[in-house]
N, C-alpha and C positions, 0 to 999 in steps of 0.2 A: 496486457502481457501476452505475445507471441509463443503460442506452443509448436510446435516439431511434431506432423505425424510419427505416432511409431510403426508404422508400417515403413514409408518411401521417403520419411525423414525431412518433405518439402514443412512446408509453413501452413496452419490451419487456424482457422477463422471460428470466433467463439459465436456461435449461432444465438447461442441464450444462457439464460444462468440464472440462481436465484440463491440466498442463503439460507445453508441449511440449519443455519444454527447461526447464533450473535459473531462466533468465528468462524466459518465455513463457510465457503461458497461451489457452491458444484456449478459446473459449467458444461455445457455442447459443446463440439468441436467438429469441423466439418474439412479435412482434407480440400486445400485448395488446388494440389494436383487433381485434374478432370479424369484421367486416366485407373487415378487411386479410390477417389473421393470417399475414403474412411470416416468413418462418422463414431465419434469417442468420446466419454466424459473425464472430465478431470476434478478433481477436490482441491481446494486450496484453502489451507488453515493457518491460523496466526497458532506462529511458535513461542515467542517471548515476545515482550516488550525491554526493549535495548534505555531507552529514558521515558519516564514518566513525565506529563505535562506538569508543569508549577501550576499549582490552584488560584483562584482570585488573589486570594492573600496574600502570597507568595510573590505573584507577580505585583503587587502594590508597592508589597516593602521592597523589592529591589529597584522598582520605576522611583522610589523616594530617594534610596542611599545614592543609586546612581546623579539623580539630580543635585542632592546635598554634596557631590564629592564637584560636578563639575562647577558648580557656584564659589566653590572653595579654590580651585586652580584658578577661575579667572578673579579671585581675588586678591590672590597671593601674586 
């Protein structure tokens, strides 16, 4: 993901980074204006999860129904 110095607003290049935590990751940033070259960190943390993955099981029983349903169309 592409950050935006805040200083000169050009495009800056993530040097390094490491997580600070299971959801956090702190990053370098290094102004690719030569003129500018600001040097900044940034944080980025998970906010929610939007869907949760289906579990082994989950994904069984529907890999079953779905093939039991098309078994059924091409037999009708």
């Amino acid at each position: 993901m592409a950050m935006r110095c805040p200083v000169c607003g050009e495009t800056a290049h993530v040097r390094s980074s490491f997580y600070a935590t299971k959801t956090t990751k702190e990053s370098y940033h290094q102004c690719k204006n030569i003129e500018c070259s600001c040097t900044f960190k940034t944080l980025e943390t998970l906010y929610s999860i939007i869907r949760q993955p289906l579990s082994p099981d989950e994904i069984e029983k529907k890999l079953n129904q779905t093939c039991c349903l098309t078994s059924l169309l091409y037999i009708v």
